[in-house]
N, C-alpha and C positions, 0 to 999 in steps of 0.2 A: 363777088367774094374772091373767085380766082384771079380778078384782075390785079386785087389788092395785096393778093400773099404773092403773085409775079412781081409787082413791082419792089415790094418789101424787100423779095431777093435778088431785084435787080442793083436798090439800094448799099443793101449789107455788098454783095459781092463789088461794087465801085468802092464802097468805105475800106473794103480789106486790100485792093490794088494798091490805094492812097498810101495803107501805111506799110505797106511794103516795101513802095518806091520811097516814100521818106525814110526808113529803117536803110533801106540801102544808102542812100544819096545824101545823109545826116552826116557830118564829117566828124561827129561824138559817138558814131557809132560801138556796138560790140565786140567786130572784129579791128578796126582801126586801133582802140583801146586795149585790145592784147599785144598788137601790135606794136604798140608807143610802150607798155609795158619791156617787151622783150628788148627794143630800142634802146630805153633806159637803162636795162640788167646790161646790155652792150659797152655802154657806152662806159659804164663806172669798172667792167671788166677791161676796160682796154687801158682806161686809165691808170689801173692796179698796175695792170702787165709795164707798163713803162716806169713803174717803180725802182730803186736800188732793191736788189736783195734782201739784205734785212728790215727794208718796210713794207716789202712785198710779202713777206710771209707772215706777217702781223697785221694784216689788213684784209678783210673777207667782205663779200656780201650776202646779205638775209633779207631775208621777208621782216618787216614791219608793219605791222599793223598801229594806224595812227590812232586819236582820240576818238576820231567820226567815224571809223570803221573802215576805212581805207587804206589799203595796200599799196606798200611802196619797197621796192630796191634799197637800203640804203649801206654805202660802205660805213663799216665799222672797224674801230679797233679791238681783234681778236683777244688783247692781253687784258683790257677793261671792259668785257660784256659784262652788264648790267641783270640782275634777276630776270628781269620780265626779258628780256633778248635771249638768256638760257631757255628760259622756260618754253618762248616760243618753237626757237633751233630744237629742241628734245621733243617738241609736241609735235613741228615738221618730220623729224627724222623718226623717232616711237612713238605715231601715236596711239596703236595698240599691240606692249609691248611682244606678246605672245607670235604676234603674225609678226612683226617688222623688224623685227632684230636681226633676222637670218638675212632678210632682203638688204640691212642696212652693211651688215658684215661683209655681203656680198658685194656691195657697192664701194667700200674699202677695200678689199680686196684687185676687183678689178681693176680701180685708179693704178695700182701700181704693175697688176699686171701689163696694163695697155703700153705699156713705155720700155717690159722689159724686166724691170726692179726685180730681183730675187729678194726676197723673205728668210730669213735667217731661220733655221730647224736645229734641234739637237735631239740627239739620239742620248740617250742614257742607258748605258751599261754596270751590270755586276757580276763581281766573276770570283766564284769559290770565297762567296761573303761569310765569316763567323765569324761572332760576337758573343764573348761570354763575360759573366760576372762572379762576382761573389756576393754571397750574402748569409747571413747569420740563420742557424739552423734551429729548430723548436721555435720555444717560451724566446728563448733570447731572441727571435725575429720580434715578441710583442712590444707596441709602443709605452714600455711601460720607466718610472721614474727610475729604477735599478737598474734594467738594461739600459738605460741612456748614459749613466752614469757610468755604467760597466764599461759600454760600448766607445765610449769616450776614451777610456784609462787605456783600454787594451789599444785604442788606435793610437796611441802618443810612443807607449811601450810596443807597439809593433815596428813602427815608422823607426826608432831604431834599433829595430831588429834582439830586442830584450827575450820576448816571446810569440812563440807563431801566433798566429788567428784563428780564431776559432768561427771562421764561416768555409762554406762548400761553393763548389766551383758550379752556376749552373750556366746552362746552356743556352741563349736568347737565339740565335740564329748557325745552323748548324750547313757550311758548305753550299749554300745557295746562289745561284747565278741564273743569268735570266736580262731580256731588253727591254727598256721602256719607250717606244715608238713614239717619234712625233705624226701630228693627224690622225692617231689614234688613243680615244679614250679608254682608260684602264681603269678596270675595277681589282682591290685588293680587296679578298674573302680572306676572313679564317677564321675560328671563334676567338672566345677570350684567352687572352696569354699566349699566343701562336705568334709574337713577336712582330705583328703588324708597323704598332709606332715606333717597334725600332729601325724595323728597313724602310722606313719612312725617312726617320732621320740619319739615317747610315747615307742614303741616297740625297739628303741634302747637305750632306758632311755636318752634323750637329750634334755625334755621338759623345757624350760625355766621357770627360779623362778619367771615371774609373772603372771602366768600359775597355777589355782587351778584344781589339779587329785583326782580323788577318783578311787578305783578300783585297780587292780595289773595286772601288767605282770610276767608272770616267766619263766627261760628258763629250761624245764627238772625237774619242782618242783620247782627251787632255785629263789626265790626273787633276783631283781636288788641290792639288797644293800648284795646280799653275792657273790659278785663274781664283778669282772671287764666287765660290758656291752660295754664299748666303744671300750675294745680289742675283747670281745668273736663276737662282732658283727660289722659289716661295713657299717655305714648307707654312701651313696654316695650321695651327695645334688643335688638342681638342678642350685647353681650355681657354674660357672667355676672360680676358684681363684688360680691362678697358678703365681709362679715368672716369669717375661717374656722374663729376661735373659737367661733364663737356657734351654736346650733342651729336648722333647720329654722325650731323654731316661735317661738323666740325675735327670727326676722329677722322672719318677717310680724308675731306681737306689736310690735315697734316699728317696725316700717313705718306697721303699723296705728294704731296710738297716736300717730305723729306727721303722717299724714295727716287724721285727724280723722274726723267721723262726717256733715258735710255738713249737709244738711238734715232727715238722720234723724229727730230731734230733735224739729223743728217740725212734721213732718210726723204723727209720732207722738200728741205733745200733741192737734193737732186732731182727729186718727181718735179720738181718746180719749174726743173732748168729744162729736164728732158720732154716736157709739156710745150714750155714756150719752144723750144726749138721745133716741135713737130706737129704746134700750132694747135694744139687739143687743148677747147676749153673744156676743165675740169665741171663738176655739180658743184651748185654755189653750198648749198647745204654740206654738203660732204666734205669739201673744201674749209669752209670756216671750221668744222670739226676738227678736222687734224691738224690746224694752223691752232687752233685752240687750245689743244691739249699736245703741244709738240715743246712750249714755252715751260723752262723749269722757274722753279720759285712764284709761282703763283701760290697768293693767300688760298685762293678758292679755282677749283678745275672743272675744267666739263667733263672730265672723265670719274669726275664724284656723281655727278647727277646720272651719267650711263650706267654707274654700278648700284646707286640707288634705287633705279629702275627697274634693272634687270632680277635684281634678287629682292624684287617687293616691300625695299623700304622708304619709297618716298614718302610713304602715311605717316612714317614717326620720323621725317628727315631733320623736323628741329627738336625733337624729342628728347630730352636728358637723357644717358645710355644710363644712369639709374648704380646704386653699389648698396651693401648691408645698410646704409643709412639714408639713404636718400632714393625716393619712390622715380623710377624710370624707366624702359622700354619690360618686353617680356623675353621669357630665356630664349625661344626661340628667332624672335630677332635679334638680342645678343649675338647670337650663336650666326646670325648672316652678317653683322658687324665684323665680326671677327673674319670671316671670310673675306669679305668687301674691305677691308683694311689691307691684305695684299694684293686683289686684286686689282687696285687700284695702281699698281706699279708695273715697272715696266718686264716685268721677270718672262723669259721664254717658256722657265717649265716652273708647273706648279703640281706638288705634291700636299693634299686633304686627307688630314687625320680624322675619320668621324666626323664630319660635317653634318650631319641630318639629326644630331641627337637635340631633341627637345623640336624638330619638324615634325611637321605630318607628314605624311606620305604625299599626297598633292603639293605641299610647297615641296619636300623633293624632286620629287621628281621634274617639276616648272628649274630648278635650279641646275639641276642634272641635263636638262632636255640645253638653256641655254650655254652652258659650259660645253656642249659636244658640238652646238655650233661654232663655237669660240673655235676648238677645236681642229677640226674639220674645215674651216674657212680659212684661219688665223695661219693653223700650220702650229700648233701651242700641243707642247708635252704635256700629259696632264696623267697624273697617277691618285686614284681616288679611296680612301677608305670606306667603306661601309660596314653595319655588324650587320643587318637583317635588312636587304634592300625589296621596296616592294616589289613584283615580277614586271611590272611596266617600267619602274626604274632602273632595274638589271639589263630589259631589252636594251635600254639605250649604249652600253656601253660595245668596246670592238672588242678587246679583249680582255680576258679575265687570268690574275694571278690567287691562286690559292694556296694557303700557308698554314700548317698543321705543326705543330711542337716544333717550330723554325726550321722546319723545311718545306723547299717547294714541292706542292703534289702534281701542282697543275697551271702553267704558262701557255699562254697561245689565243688563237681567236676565240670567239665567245660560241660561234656554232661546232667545233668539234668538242667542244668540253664533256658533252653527255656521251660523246662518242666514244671519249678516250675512258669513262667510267664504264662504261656496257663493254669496253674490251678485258677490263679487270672483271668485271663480273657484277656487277651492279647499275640499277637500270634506276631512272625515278620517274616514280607515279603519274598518271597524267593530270590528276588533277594536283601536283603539287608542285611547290614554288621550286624555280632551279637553284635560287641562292640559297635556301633554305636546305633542300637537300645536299648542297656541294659544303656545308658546315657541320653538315647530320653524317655523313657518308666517313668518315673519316672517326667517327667517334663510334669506341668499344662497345657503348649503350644501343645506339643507333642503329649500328650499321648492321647488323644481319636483317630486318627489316627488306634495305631494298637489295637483297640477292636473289639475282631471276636466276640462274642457271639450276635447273631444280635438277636435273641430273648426274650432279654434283655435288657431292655436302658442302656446305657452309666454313668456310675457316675462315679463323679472324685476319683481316690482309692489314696487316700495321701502317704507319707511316711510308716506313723504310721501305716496304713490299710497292706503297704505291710510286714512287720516287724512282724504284729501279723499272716498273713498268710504264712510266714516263717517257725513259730514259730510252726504252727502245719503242716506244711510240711515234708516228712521225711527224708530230708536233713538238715533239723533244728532242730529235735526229735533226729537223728541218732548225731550231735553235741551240743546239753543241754547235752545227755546221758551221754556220754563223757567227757564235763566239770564238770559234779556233780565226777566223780570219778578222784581223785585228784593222780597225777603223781606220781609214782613212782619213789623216788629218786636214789633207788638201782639196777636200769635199767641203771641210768646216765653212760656213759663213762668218769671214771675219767679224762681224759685228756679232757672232752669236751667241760667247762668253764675257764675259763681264771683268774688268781686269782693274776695274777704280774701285776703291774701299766703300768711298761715298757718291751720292746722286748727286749732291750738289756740293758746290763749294763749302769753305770752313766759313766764310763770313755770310752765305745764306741759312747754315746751318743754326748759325750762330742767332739769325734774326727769326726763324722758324721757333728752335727754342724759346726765345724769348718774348715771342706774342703767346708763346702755351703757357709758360708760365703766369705770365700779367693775367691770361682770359683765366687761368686755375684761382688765383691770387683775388679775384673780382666775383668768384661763384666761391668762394668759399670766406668770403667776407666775414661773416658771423662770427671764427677762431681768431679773426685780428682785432676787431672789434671788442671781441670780449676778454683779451688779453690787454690792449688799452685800457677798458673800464675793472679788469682786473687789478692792473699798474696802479689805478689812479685810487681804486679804494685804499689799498695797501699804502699810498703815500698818505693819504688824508688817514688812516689810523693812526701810521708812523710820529707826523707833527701832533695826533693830540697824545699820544705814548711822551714823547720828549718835550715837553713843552720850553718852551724857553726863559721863563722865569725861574726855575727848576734848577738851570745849568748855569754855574758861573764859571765865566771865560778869567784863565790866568792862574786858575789852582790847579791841585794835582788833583784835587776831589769829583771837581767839575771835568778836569779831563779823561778819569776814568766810564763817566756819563756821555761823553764824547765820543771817547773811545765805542763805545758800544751800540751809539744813533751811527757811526760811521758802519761798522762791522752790520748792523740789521740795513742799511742800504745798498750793502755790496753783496749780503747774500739774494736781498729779493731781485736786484737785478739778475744777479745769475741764474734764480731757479723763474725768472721771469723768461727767459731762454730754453728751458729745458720742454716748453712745448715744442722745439724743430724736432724733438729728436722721435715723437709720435709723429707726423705730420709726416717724416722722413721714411719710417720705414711702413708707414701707410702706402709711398708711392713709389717703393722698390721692384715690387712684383711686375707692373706694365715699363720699369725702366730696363729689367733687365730682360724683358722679351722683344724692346726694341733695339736694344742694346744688340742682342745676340744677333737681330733680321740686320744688321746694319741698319738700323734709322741717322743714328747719329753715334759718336762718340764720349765719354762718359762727360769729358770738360764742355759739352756745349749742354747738356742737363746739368751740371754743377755751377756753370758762370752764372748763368741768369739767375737760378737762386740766390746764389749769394750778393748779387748786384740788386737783386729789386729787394731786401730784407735789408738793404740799407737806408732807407729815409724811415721806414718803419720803426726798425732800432732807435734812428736819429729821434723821432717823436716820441718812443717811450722813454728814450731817458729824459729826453729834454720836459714830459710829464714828472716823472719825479723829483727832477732836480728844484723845476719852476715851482712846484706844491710844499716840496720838504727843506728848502737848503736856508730861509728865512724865518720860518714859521719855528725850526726847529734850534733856529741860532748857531748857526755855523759862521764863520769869519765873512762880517758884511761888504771887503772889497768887493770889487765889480768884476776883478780879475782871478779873485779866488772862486766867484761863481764859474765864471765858464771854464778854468783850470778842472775843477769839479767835475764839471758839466762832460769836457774832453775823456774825461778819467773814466769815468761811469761810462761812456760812449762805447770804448776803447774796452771794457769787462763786459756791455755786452754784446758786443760783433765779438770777441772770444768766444764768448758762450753759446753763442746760436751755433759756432761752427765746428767747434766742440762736440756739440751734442749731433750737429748735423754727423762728423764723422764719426761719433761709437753709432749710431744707427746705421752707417755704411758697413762696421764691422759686426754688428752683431746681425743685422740682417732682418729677424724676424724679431716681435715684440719681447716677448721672455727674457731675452735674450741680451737686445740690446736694453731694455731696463734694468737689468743687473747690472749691466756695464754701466751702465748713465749713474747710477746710488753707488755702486763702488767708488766710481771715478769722481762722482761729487764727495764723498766722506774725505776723500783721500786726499782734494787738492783745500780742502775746509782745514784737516788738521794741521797740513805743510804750509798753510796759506799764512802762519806769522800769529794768529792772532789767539786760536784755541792752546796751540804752542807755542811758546816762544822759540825765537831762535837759538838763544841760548840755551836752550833747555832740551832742544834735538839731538842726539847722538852725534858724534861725528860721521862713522858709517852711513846716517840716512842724512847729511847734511846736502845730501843731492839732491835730494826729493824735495827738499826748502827752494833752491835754483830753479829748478825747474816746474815748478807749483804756478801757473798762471795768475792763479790766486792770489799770492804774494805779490805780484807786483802790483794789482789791484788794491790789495791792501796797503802796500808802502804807500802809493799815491796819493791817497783820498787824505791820509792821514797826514801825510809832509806837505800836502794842500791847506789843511788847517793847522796843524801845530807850528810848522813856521813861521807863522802869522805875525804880525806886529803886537797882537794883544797877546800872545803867548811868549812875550821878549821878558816876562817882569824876571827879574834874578834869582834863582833857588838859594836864600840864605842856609840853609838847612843842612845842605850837601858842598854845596859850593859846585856845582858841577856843570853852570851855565843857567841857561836860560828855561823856565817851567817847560815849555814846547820840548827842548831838548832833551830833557828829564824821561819826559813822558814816552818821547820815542824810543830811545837809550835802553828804557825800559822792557821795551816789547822786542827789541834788538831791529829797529827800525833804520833806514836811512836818516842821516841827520841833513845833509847836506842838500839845497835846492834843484841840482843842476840834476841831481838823481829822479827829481819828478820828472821831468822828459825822457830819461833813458827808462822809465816803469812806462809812462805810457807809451812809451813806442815797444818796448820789450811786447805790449797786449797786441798793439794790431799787428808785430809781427807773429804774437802765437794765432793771432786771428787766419793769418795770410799761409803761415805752416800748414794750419786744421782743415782749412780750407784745399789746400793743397793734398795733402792726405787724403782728405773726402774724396776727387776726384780719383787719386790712387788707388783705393781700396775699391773704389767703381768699376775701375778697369781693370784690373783684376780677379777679384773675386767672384764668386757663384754665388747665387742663390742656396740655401739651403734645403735640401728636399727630403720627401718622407721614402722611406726604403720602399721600392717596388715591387717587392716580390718576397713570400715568406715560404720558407721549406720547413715541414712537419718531419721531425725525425720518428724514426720506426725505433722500438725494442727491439734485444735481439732474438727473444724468440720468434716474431711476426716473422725480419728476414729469413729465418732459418727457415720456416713454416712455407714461403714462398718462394723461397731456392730449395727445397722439395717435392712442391708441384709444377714449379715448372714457371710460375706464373712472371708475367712480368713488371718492372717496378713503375710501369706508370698508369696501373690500371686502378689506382687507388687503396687504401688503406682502411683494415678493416677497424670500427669504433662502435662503440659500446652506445646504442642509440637509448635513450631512457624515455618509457611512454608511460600511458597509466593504462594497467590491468585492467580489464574489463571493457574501452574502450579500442584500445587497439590490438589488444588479445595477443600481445609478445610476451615472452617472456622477460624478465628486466636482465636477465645471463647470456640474453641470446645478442650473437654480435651480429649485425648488416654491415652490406657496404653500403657506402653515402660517402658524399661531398667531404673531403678534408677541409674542418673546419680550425681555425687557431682560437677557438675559443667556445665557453659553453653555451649550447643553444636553449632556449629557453622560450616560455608558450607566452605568447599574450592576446585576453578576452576583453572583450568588448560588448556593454549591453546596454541599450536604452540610450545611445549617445545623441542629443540635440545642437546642432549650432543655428544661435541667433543674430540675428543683423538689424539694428535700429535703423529704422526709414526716418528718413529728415517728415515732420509735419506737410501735408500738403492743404493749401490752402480752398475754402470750396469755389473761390471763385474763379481757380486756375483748373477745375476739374472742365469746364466748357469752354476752356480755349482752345 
């Protein structure tokens, strides 16, 4: 038996020699085979390298993974990666985004430090910043139909100086100065109304013109007005205004595309050159990366899918972003949309308004954690708001700005922040939150709470109190020192302001717009569609309303009949148009927040509209004309049809653009539908046909000229009544021919050659409105709801409180009403509380059920 288990392992040990020496000496082996791998990755890099320049930087290599599962090198073109070659590259470079992003940042980073490349920084500064406003004092702050009204009259009669105004001057940001460091992340505290989003937008020069500044910001030395703020910097708001046709990835894609790629670009070219020269092969991965996202005007970017990634929305990447009518993502991804929409650009510094509202705390802080990589790697300004950050998401930041009734209490690193409060005299709890406290510690309610110094009474330390103890802090010593000596400009990285209006050209801009358009045009099918099948019922009512046995051609009787199938065809096409002018100011809100970021300029949102609403128009008239112009017995030449057909064309490319521009001017719905029914009444009565011309004043005989309408109306009509069959003779009159009569009548054009100068008179008012539209785009603002309401005092209350002493921002006393017995107040007795601008009131709640219908499930699907 031991001879047997001897040989057995005499056996096995010869069988495992055999295939070792075959493992070695197999010329398919496993090291050979890495080896003809890296061979290959050689060989297609070398090839690259003896490229021209500009195909050298548009040509990378990847890993491929073929149909059989095998891996291969192969060159691609950088500017048409394929889905599955994205998705590969991002699952090589992220594939678990939490750990790999720092490593991958890292890996960009040092590509460019290996050669030398400086990285472009900016420093932002503010110095003795205030900003104040006015606004309407009491009831007249409320949104109601009398003060609007009011509020209105007094601003027309102010503006020339008839009568003063009746609002008060308050306060938004009061003397504040202060840096905002690159490679290091800032957090902006303060609570609510502490003027947060305005030195947000003060610092990205976005302060609105009725808004008085004194003071400067500058980024690197340079004043706002010598460089382009809106591109060098990305302020991200706090609200979410997004098209809600379009998907996820499809808003960063043309975010992306019409912000542009920066200095990518140039930056690329030289790492290219200073590479080859010093013979350093780059990482293929990391290389196609920046070769990929360096290229402007791409439909679709690899820097959509890095910011998809990073802020956890690839789950919903093709997702509808969803609006009040149409079911789409949730608010809290919204809400990283909106952020991922700038980040997607090339901008150095980026200032966030409230970013976490509708987050949890874990997805902040994952967003927080990689924005300080960004950061910190990158070399990126970043100034962040929060209102209540949680303690894991506060550690993350370096330094912290805190801002109380618009001024700064507290500027500098994040570690002496507790320090510089225990020097004023308050300390905070250990087991409590530091954001939490540095928002409590500052408010009258609060703050005697954390005063440790017990040897000492308690006094209330104001704003001002803490500001001047700041001020000789030496964290506030160490930044006055600092702002007396003024920035050197020849530090600046010249690439590091942004000095072009736009990312891309005007004719990429041109073609960007106009693929968003057509994709809007295609997800919102439904409104043209049913505005067709709207057109076509309204014609087929039309012909059986006039039928043509009914009308005889060549009298006066029959042409008053005439008269009026013409007049009910030129109205339905026009209010067949008066849907642009909803549709219009449905998508003013995200025009005018890309408007403002620079995305594009107002004529490359206005062109494309009005170019692709032209075959569409072309189809609804040529619906009506094709269903009513025979059926209804109008003049059977062949040339009176498409004379018609032009005419009708020509009133509604008017009318869409028309209506397009009263929605440019009124802005919000209300608004511009008042304007749209005024402005249609108006050009109905001038339009010839409810009035005659004769029969108009002289005074308003302008308003007849200038009626769009009228020309419309001369048209259609000098189209038929000129006709051969309206030649017969008026015996009657003697005054020519029946046609002539009829027109003569209505104070019509008699004359033929006057139908071409009416239809061109239309598509020139087409081409005016049109023109206008863009106008009043560039231009004008948004309309906004007042941000701030001040409750005025009686003058007993001030008298009562400039005799104690007390001061005026510590609230106002009202008259709280409860129920006896339950809250045990008297109903006479006044508290202090919250100034409210309106009555508070209880509401009870008892026995409330919600139910949800479950779809039937079937028994045979319960054991699958």
């Amino acid at each position: 038996m031991a001879a047997a288990l001897a040989g057995d392992d005499l056996a096995r040990s010869l069988s495992s020699r055999r295939s070792l020496r075959e493992a070695w000496n197999a010329p398919s082996g496993v090291f050979n085979q890495s080896e003809r791998h890296d061979d290959e990755e050689e060989l297609r890099w070398a090839a690259i390298e003896r490229l021209p320049t500009y195909d050298r930087l548009r040509k990378g290599v990847i890993r491929q993974v073929l149909d059989n599962g095998k891996v291969v090198h192969g060159e691609v073109d950088v500017t048409n990666l394929g889905m599955q070659d994205k998705k590969q590259l991002m699952e090589s470079i992220l594939k678990v985004v939490e750990e790999d992003n720092e490593k991958f940042l890292r890996k960009l980073r040092d590509r460019t430090d290996r050669v030398g490349i400086e990285v472009p920084k900016i420093e932002v500064r503010y110095e003795h910043l205030s900003v104040e406003g006015d606004v309407h004092v009491g009831s007249r702050a409320l949104p109601s139909l009398i003060n609007f009204y009011m509020n209105a009259i007094e601003s027309v009669l102010g503006f020339v100086h008839l009568i003063p105004h009746n609002k008060r001057k308050i306060q938004i940001l009061n003397d504040v100065s202060g840096v905002v460091r690159p490679s290091r992340m800032t957090l902006l505290l303060g609570p609510p109304a502490s003027g947060k989003t305005t030195l947000m937008l003060a610092l990205a020069g976005k302060l609105g013109d009725d808004l008085r500044t004194s003071g400067k910001v500058t980024y690197c030395g340079h004043e706002l007005t010598e460089f382009v703020p809106q591109r060098t910097c990305a302020y991200i708001s706090q609200h979410d205004l997004h098209h809600g046709e379009m998907t996820v990835r499809e808003t960063l894609d043309f975010s992306g595309r019409c912000l542009g790629v920066g200095t990518r670009y140039e930056l690329l070219a030289e790492l290219s050159r200073r590479e080859k020269e010093a013979g350093i092969k780059p990482d293929p991965e990391i290389d196609a990366f920046m070769k990929a996202t360096a290229v402007a005007g791409q439909e679709t970017s690899l820097v959509t899918d890095y910011v998809l990634k990073i802020l956890g929305l690839d789950i919903c990447a093709d997702t509808m972003v969803g609006d009040d009518m149409r079911r789409g993502i949730s608010g809290g991804q919204k809400k990283r949309v909106t952020t991922g929409e700038m980040l997607v650009g090339p901008a150095k510094v980026l200032l966030m308004d409230e970013i976490s509202t509708g987050l949890d705390s874990s997805t902040t802080f994952q967003i927080c954690k990689f924005m300080k990589q960004m950061v910190h790697v990158m070399d990126v300004t970043m100034a962040i708001s929060l209102l209540q950050p949680a303690p894991e998401t506060y550690d993350l930041f370096d330094d912290i700005i805190l801002l109380s009734e618009g001024q700064v209490v507290y500027q500098g690193p994040r570690e002496n922040v507790l320090e510089f409060f225990e020097y004023m005299g308050f300390k905070c709890p250990d087991r409590k939150g530091v954001a939490d406290f540095l928002q409590e510690v500052t408010s009258k309610k609060d703050q005697e709470q954390y005063w440790f110094k017990k040897n000492q009474p308690y006094r209330y330390v104001s704003v001002s109190d803490f500001q001047q103890g700041f001020s000789s802090f030496h964290t506030g010593q160490q930044i006055s020192s600092e702002l007396r000596v003024p920035y050197d400009k020849s530090k600046a990285h010249p690439a590091a302001l942004v000095t072009e209006k736009y990312g891309i050209s005007n004719w990429e801009l041109f073609k960007a717009c106009f693929a968003r358009e057509w994709l809007l045009m295609k997800r919102s099918g439904f409104i043209f569609i049913f505005k067709i099948v709207q057109i076509t019922i309204m014609s087929i009512i039309a012909f059986t309303v006039f039928l043509r046995t009914e009308m005889k051609a060549g009298t006066l009787e029959g042409g008053q009949k005439f008269y009026g199938a013409l007049f009910f065809s030129l109205i339905n096409v026009m209010f067949n148009g008066m849907a642009e002018l909803a549709m219009t100011v449905f998508r003013l809100p995200v025009f005018f927040k890309q408007r403002d970021h620079m995305f594009y300029p107002a004529w490359a949102f206005g062109l494309p509209i009005w170019l692709l609403r032209i075959p569409l128009s072309f189809l609804e008239s040529a619906i009506w004309i094709i269903i009513t112009y025979y059926t209804i017995g109008f003049a059977p030449s062949a040339s009176r049809f498409f004379r018609q057909f032009i005419a009708l064309f020509g009133v509604h490319q008017m009318a869409l653009s028309l209506f397009r521009f009263i929605a440019a001017l009124g802005r919000v719905e209300v608004i511009a539908n008042t304007l749209g029914t005024f402005t249609l009444l108006l050009v109905f009565v001038l339009g010839g046909f409810i009035v005659a011309k004769d029969d108009i004043q002289p005074w308003m005989i302008w308003g007849y000229y200038i009626s769009p309408m009228m020309y419309g109306q001369n048209a259609i009509v000098m189209n038929e009544f000129l006709d051969k069959r309206w030649d017969t003779p008026n015996t009657d009159l003697n005054a020519g021919t029946i046609g002539e009569v009829l027109l003569k009548a209505r104070g019509f054009f008699t004359e033929d050659y006057m139908f071409w100068v009416c239809v061109g008179a239309l598509f020139g008012f087409s081409i005016l409105f049109n023109i206008l539209f863009i106008v009043a785009l560039t231009f004008l603002n948004p309309i906004g709801d007042s941000k701030s309401t001040v409750v005025e005092e009686n003058g007993d209350k001030k008298k009562k409180k400039r005799a104690s002493g007390q001061h005026g921002t510590e609230g106002i006393d009202m008259a709280v009403r409860s129920l006896d017995g339950i809250v045990g107040v008297a109903k006479h007795a006044p508290k202090k509380g919250m100034v409210l601008p309106f009555q508070p009131l209880s509401l009870t709640f008892n026995h409330v059920n919600y139910y949800v219908d479950m779809p039937a499930v079937s028994s045979s699907s319960l054991y699958i």
